[in-house]
C-alpha positions as CSV (number, residue, x, y, z in Angstrom):
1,X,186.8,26.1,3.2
2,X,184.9,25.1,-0.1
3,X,181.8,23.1,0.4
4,X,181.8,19.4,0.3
5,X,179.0,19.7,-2.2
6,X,181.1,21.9,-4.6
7,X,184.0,19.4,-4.8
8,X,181.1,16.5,-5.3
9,X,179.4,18.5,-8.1
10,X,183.0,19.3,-9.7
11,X,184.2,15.8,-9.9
12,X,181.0,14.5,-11.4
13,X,181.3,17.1,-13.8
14,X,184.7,16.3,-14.9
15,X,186.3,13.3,-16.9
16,X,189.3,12.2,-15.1
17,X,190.8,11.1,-18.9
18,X,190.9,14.7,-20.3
19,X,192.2,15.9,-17.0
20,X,194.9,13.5,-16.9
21,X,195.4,13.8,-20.7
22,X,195.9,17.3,-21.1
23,X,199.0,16.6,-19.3
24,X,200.9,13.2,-20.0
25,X,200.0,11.0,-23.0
26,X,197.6,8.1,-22.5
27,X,197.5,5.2,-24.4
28,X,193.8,3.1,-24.7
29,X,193.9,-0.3,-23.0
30,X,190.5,-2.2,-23.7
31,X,188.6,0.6,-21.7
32,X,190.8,2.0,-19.5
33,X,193.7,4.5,-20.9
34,X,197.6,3.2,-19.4
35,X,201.3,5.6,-19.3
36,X,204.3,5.9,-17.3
37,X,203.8,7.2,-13.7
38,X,204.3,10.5,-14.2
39,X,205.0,10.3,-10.3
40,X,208.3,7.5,-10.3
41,X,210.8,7.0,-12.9
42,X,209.6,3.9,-14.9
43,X,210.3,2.1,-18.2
44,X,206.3,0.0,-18.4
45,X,203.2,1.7,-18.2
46,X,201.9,0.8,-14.5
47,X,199.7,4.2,-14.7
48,X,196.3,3.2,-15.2
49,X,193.1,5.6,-15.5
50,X,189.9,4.1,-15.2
51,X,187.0,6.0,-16.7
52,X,184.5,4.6,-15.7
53,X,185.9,4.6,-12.3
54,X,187.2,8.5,-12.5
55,X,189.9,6.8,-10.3
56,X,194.0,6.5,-11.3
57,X,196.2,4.1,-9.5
58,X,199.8,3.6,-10.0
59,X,200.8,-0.2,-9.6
60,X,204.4,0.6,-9.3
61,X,204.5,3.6,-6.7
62,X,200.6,3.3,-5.5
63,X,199.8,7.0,-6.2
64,X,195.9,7.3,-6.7
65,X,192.8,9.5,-6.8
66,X,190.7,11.4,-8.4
67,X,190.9,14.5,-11.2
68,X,191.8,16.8,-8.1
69,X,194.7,14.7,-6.7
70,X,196.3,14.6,-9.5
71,X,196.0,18.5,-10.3
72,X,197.5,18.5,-7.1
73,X,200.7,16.1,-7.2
74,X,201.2,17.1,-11.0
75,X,201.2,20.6,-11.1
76,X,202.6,20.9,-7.3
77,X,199.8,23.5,-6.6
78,X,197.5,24.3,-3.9
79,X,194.5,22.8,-3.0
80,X,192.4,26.1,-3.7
81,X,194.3,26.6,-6.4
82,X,193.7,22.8,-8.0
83,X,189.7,23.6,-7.7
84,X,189.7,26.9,-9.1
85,X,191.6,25.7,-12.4
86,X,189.4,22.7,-12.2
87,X,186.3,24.2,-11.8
88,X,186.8,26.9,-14.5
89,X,188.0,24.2,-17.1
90,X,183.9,23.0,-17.1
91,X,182.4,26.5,-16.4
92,X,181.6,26.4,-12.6
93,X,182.4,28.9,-10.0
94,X,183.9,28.9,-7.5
95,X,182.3,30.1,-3.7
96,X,182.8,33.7,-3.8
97,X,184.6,33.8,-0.8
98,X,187.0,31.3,-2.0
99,X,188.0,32.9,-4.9
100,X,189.2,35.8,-3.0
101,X,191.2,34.1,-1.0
102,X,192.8,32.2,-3.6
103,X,193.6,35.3,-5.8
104,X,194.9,37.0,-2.3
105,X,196.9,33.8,-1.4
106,X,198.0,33.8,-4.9
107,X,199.2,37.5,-4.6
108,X,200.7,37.5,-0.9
109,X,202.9,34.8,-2.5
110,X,203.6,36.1,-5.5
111,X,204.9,39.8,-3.6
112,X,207.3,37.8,-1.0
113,X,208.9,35.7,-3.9
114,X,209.5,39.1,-5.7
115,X,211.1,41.0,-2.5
116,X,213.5,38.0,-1.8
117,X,214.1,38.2,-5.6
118,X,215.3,41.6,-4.9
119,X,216.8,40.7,-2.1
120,X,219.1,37.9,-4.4
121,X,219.7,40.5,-6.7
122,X,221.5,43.1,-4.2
123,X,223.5,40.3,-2.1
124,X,225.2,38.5,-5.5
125,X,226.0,42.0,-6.5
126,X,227.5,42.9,-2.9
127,X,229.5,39.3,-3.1
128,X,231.1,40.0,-6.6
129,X,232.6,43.1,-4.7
130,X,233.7,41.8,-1.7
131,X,237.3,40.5,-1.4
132,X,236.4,38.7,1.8
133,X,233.5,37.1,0.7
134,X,234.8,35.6,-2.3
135,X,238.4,34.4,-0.7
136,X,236.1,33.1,1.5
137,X,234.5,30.3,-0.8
138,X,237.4,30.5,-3.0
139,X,238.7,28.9,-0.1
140,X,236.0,26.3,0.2
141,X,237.0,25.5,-3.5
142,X,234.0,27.3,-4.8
143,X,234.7,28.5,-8.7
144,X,233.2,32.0,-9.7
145,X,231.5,30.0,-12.3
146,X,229.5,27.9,-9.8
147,X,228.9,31.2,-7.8
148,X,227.2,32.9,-11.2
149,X,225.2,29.3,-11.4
150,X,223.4,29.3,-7.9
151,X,223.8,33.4,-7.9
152,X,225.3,32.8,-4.3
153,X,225.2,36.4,-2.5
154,X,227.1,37.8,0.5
155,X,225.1,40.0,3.1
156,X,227.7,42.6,4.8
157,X,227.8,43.8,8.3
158,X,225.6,46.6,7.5
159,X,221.7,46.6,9.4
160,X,219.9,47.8,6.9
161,X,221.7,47.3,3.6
162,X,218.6,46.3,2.1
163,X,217.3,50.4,1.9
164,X,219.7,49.9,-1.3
165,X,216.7,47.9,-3.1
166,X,213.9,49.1,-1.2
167,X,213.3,52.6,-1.2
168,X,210.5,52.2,1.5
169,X,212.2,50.0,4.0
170,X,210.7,51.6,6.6
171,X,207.3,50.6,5.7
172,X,206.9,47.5,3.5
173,X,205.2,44.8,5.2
174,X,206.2,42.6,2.6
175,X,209.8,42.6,4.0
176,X,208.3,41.8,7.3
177,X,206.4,38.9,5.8
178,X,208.9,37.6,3.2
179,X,211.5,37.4,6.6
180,X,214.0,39.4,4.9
181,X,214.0,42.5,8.2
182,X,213.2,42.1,11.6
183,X,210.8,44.7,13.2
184,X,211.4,45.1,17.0
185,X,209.0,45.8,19.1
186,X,208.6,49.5,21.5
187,X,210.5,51.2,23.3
188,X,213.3,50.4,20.8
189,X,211.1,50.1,17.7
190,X,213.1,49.8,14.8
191,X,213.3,47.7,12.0
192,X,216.9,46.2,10.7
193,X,218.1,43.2,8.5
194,X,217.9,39.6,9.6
195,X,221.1,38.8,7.2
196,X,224.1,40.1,8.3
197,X,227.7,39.1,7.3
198,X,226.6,36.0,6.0
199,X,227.1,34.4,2.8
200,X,223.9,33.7,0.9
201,X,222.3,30.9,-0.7
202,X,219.0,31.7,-2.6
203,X,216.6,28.9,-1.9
204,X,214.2,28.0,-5.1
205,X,210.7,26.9,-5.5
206,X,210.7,23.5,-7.9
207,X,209.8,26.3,-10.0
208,X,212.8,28.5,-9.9
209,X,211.1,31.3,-7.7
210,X,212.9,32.7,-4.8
211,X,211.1,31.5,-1.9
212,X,213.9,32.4,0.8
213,X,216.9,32.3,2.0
214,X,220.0,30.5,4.2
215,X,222.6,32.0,5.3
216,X,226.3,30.7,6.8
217,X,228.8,32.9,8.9
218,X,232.2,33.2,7.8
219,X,233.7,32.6,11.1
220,X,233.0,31.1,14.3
221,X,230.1,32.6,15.6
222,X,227.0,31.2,16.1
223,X,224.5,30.5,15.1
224,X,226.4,29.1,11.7
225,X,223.5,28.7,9.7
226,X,220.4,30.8,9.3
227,X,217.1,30.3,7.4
228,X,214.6,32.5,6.2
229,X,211.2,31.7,9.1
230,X,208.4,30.4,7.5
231,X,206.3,32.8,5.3
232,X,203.6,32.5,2.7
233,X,206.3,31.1,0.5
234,X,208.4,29.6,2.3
235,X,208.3,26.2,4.4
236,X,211.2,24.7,5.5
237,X,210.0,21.3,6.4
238,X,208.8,21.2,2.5
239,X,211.5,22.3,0.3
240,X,215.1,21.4,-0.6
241,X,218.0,22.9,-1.6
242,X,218.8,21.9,-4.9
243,X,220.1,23.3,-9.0
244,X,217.3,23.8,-11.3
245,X,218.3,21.2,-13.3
246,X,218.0,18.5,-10.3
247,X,215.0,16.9,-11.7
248,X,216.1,16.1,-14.7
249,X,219.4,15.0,-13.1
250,X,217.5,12.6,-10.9
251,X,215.6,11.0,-14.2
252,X,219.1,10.7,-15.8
253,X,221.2,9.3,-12.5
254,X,217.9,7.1,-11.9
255,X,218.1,8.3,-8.4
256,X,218.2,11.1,-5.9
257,X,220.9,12.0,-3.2
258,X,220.1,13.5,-0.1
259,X,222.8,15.8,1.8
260,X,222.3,18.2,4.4
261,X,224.0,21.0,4.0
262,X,224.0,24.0,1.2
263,X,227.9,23.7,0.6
264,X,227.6,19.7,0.2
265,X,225.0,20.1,-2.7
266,X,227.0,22.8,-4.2
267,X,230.3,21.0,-4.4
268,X,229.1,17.9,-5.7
269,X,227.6,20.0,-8.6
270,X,230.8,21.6,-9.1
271,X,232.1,17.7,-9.2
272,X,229.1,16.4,-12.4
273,X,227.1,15.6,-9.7
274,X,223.6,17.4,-10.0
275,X,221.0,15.0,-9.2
276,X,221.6,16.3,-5.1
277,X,219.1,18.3,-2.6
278,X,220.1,19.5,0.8
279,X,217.7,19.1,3.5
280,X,217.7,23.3,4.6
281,X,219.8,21.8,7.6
282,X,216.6,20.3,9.5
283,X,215.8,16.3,9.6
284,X,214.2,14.6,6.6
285,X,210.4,15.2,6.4
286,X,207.5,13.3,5.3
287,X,206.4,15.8,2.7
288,X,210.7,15.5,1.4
289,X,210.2,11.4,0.9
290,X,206.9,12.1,-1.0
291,X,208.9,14.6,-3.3
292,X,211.7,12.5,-3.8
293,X,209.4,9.3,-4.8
294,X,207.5,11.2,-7.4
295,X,210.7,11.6,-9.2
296,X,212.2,8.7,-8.6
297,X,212.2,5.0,-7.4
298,X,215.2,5.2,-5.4
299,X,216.1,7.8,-2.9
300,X,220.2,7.7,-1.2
301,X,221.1,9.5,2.0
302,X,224.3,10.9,2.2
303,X,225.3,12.4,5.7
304,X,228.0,13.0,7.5
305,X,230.5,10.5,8.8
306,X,230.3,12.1,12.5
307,X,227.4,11.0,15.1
308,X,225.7,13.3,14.1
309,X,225.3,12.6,10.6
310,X,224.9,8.7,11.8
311,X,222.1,10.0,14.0
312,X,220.3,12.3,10.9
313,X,221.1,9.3,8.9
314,X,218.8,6.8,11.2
315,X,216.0,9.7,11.9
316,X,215.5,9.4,7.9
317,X,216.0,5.7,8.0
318,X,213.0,5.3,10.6
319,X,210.8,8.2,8.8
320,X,211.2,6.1,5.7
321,X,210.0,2.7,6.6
322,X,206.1,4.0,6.0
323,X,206.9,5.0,2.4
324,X,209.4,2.8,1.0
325,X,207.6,-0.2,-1.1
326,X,208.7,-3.1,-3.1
327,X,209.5,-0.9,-5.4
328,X,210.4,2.4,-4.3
329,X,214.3,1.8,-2.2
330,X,215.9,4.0,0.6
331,X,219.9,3.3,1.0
332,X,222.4,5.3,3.2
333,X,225.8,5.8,2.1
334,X,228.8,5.8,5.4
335,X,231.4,8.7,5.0
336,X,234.3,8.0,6.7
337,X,234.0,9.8,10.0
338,X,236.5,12.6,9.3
339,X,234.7,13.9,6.4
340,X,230.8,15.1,5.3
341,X,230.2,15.0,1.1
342,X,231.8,18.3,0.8
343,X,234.6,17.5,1.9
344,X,234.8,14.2,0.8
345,X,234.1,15.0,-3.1
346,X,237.4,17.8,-2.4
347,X,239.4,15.5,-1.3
348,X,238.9,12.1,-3.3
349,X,237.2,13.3,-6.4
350,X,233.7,12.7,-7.9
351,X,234.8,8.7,-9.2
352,X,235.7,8.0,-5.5
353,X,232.3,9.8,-4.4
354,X,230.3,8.0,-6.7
355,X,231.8,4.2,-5.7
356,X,230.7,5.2,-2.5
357,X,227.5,5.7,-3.7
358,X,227.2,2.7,-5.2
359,X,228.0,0.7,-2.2
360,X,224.8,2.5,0.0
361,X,223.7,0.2,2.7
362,X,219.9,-0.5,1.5
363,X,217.5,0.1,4.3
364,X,216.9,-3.1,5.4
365,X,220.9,-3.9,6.3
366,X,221.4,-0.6,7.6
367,X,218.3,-1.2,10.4
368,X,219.6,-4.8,11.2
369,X,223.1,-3.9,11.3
370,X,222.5,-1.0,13.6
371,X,220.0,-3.5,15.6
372,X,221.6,-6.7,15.5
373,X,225.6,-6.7,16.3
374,X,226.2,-10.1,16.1
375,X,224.1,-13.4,15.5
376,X,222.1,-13.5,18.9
377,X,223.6,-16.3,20.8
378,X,223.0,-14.9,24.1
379,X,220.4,-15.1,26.8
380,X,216.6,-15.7,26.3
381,X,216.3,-12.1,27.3
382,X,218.5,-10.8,25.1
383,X,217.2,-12.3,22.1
384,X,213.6,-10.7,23.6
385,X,215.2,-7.2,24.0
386,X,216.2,-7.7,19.8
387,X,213.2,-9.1,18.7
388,X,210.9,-5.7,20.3
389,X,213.2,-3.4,19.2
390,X,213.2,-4.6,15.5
391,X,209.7,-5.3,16.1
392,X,209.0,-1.4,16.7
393,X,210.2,-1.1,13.2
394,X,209.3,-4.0,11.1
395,X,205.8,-3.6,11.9
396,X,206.1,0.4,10.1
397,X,207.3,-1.1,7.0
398,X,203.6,-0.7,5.5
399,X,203.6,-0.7,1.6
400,X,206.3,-3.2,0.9
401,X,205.5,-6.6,1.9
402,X,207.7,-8.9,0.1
403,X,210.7,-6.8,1.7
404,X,209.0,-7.2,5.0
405,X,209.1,-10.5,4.7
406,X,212.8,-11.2,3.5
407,X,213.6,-9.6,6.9
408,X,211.7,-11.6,9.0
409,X,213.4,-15.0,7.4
410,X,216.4,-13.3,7.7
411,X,215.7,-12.2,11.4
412,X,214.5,-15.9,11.8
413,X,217.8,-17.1,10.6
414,X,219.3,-15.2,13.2
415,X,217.7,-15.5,16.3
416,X,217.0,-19.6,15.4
417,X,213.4,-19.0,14.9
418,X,210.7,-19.8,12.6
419,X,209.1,-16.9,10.1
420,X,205.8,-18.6,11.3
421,X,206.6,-17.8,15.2
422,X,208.1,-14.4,14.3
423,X,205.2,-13.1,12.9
424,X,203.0,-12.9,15.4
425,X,205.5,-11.2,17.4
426,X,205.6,-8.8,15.0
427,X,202.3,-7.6,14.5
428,X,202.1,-5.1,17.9
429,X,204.1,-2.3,16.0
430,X,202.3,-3.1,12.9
431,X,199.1,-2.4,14.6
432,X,200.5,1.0,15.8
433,X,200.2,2.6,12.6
434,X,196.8,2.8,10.6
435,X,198.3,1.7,7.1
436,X,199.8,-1.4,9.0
437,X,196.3,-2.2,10.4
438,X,195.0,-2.3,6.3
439,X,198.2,-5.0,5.7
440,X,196.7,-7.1,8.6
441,X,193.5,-7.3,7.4
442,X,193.3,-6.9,4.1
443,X,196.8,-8.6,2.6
444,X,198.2,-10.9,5.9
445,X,195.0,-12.5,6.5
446,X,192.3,-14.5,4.1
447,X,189.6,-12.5,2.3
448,X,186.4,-12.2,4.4
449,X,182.8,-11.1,3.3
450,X,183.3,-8.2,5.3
451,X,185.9,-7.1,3.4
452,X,185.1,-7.9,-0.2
453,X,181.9,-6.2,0.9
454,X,184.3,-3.3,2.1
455,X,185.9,-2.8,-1.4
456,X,182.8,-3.2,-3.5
457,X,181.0,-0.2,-1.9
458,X,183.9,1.4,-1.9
459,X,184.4,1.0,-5.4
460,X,180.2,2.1,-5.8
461,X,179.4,3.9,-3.1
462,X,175.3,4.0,-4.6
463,X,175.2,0.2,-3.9
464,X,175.5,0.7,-0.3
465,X,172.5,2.6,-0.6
466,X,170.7,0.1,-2.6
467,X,171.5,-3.1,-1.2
468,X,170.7,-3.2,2.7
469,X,172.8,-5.3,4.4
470,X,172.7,-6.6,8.6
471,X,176.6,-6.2,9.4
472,X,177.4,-8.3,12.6
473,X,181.3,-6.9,13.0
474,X,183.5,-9.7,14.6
475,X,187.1,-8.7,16.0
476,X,188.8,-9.9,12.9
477,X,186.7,-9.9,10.3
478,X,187.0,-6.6,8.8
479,X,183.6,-6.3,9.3
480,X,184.1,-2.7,11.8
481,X,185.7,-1.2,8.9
482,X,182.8,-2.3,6.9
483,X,180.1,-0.5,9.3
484,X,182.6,3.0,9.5
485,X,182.3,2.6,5.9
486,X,178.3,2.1,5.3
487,X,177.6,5.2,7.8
488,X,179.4,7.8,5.9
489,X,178.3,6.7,3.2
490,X,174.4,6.7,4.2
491,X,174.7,10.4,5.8
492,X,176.5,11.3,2.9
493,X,174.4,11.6,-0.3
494,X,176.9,13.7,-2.4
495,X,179.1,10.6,-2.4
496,X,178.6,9.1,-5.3
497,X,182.0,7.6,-6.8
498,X,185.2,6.3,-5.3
499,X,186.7,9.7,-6.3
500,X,184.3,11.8,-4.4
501,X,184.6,9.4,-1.4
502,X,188.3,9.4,-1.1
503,X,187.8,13.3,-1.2
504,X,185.2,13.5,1.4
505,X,187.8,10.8,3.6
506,X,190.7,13.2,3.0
507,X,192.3,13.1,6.4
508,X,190.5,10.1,8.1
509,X,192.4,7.1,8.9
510,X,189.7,5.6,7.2
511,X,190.8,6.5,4.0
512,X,193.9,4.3,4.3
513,X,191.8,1.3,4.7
514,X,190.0,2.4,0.7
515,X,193.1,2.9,-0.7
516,X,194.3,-0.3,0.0
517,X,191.2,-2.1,-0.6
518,X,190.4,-1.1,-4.0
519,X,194.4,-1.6,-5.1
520,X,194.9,-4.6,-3.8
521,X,192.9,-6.0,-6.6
522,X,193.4,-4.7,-10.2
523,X,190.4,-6.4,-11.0
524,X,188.3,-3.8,-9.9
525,X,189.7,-0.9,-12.1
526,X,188.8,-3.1,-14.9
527,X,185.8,-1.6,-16.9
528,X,184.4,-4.8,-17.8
529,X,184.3,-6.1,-13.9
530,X,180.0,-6.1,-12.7
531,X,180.4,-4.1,-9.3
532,X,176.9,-4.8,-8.6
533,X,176.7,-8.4,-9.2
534,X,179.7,-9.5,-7.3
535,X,178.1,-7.6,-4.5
536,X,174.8,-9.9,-4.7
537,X,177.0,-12.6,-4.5
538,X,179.0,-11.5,-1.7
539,X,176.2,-11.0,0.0
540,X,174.9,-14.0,0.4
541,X,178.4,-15.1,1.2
542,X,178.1,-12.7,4.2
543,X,175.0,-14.1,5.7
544,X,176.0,-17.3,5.6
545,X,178.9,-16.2,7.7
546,X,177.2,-14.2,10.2
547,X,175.5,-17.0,10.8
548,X,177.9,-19.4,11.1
549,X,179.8,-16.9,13.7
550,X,176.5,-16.0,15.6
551,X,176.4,-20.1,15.7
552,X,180.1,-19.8,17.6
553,X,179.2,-17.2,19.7
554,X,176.4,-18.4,21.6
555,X,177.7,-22.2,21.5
556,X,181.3,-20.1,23.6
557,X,183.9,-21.2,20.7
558,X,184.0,-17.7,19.7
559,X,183.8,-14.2,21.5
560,X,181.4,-11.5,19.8
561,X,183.4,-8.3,19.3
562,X,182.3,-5.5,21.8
563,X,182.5,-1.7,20.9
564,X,183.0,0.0,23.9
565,X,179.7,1.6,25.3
566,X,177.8,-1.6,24.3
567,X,176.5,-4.0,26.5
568,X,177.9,-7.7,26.3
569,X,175.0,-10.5,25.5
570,X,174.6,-9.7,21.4
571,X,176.7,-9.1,18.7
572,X,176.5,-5.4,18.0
573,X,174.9,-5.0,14.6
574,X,174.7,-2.1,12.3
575,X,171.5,-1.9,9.8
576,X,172.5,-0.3,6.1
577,X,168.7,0.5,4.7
578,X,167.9,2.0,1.5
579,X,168.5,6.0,1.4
């Protein structure tokens, strides 16, 4: 693990504008430098760097951080690997130890990516020659064309056909860690292929490296489908299955469809349609949605017509509510029930596929639909029953607000109830997820002290240190985040910036609550704003409220807010001195 210190040192060394700049063109706006989000499709610039701050924030998508993060996001690379490149741009090694394991992490991957290259290489070969193979998708109205494109490969019933490319099969531990053989244990130790009459599909990096494989039966036995296991290079629940060219697709299309099998992307290529990733036949991940939204502001699911496909369809649907924001939109397309995209694009054509698309339920009518089956004009209970299961939902929709709140008038309308007297009901799911804690308190309710106080230290860190403050936390104040806040801070003199203290709160729910602090008000970013002044201000604010409350409290209008392990009788206070 590389020292905290190190990454400190590095992004105090670094200038988040050449960073940035040595990648996508940035335009100078007063003091800050602006560009299309390199992370969403976009026409305006809502990308803004702030120097001064060594912070970017995207207004449109609400990507953020520091030099690192964006190494990270842009490039797609590793976190060792983002440091390293980093650290050697301004002349600073890294930790010994580290290095080694990024050049032998580096190396491991580079080795499996070049045996299932190999492997590619042999199966499209063995496909071209086998009748059976190729009648075989011939018959799945796959052209030999589209067969050269995605170098598709057929693995015959042979156990170790792959001694053809590997002259010691017998001993490369690559194989073994790439997943391309299977080494059984004693008394029968012996090592054989995992892919056996299958046909192949090569699975690609976003890169166009190898990184494993799937493979489909061509008859009835099971299991149908077979993925490569997880190696150095290859993790299911992180890739897609998708043409080269889908990115560029997806920018053209101006958004991305979402299918689940390998035949269903590969057919709708076949049909114009190349802005399409399969899902490796597993359910839609977090790490997929935060893929998809870096390339585009609108993401389609097409599954299956079947139960099953409804079923994948509403597993992505529920994933999705955390991610999707005003301005970033999940929609599901319904197939009719007989057919899944490859078939349907066979049978009606790529026009007919694409009206379909065009009619995708958007998220928010394809939860209330599926909730709601009629206008509830039932029992008391009924309507209660409706309300807590929509409420388990509603309350994840975290970064997108103003839809949140179109649904809950449009739930009101429904049920015959005010959006005032929904709310409330609303906010136990909210609460159940850490970002939807940050919309209560810092967007639903009135600013406090407590938390202007919150985002101005997070925003400089060094005037935590230099500017005591007595912080009496009340329940719903903000003012518990506040003391979180102040503590790592004071035990933490490497954090200096609001780039080195997202870093350090990588991981921490904690960190949820900075993000959405400092980018809920642009006026922070701006270079001209006086951090430290504002904070004098504020503070004064503060102890006229403390007061106030403490005035509440011991007159019994008000209850002081207990942490557990503290006795009742005082407000529990937390003293921020000078480091």
């Amino acid at each position: 693990m590389i020292p905290q210190s190190f990454i400190n040192s590095l992004l105090d060394r670094l200038d988040i504008v050449e960073v940035i700049g040595s990648s996508i063109p940035l335009k100078k706006a007063g003091s800050n430098f602006v560009a299309p989000c390199p992370f969403h499709s976009e026409k305006s610039a809502s990308f803004t760097v702030s120097q001064s701050k060594q912070f970017y924030h995207c207004f449109g998508c609400g990507a953020h951080g520091s030099a690192i993060s964006f190494v990270l996001e842009y490039e797609g690379v590793g976190f060792v690997e983002a440091v390293e490149r980093l650290a050697q741009s301004v002349g600073l090694a890294l930790p010994l130890e580290q290095k080694l394991s990024s050049r032998d992490q580096q190396s491991g991957y580079d080795a499996c990516s070049s045996a299932i290259g190999a492997a590619v290489s042999l199966y499209h070969r063995q496909l071209l020659a086998s009748e059976v193979a190729l009648a075989y998708l011939n018959g799945r109205g796959i052209s030999q064309a589209t067969i050269v494109e995605f170098q598709l490969g057929y693995a015959s019933e042979d156990w170790t056909q792959l001694k053809q490319s590997f002259g010691d099969y017998a001993t490369n531990r690559v194989l073994s860690e790439a997943g391309l053989v299977i080494d059984q244990p004693a008394p029968r130790a012996r090592r054989y292929d995992r892919f056996r009459s299958r046909i192949i599909f090569p699975i690609r990096s976003r890169k166009g490296q190898p990184i494993g494989l799937g493979g489909r039966v061509l008859d009835d036995a099971l299991p149908k489908y077979l993925n490569s296991p997880e190696s150095v290079c290859f993790h299911k629940g992180e890739e897609f299955y998708s043409h080269v060219g889908f990115q560029k697709a997806v920018r053209v299309e101006g958004c991305a469809l979402v299918v689940e099998g390998y035949l269903d992307v590969i057919q709708l290529y076949q049909h114009g349609i190349a802005h399409v990733a399969g899902t490796l036949g597993t359910s839609t991940t977090a790490q997929h949605l935060r893929l998809l939204f870096r390339c585009t502001d609108s993401v389609v699911f097409v599954f299956d017509g079947d139960k099953a496909g409804f079923a994948a369809a509403w597993r992505a649907m529920e994933l999705s509510l955390p991610y999707v924001t005003d301005m970033q939109t999940v929609s599901f397309v319904a197939l009719p029930s007989e057919h899944d995209p490859d078939s349907f694009v066979r049978d009606h054509g790529a026009a007919r596929f694409r009206a379909c698309v065009s009619q995708a339920k958007p998220l928010s009518r394809f939860l209330l639909s599926t909730l709601v089956d009629a206008p509830a004009t039932g029992s008391f209970e009924e309507t209660a029953v409706l309300l807590t299961r929509v409420a388990r939902h509603l309350g994840k929709i975290e970064r997108a607000p103003i839809l949140r709140q179109l649904i809950l008038e449009h739930l009101g309308i429904l049920v015959g109830l005010s959006v005032e007297t929904l709310r409330p009901l609303m906010l136990p799911g909210a609460a159940e997820s850490e970002v939807g804690q940050v919309a209560s308190i810092l967007s639903n309710r009135p600013q406090t002290p407590a938390t202007r106080l919150f985002q101005l230290f997070a925003m400089e860190p060094g005037l935590a240190r230099r500017k005591p403050v007595r912080v009496a936390p009340f329940e719903d104040d903000g003012s518990a985040q506040l003391v979180q806040l102040l503590r790592i801070i004071l035990t933490n003199p490497d954090i200096r910036t609001l780039a080195s203290l997202t870093m350090h709160l990588e991981g921490s729910p904690l960190r949820a609550f900075v993000v959405d602090a400092v980018s809920s008000d642009p006026v922070l970013l701006h270079p001209s704003f006086d951090v430290e002044v504002e904070v004098e201000h504020t503070l004064a604010s503060y102890k006229r409220f403390v007061a106030l409350r403490e005035l509440e409290v011991a007159a019994g209008l008000r209850v002081a807010f207990m942490p557990p392990g503290h006795a009742p009788g005082r407000v529990q206070e937390c003293q921020a001195e000078e480091g």
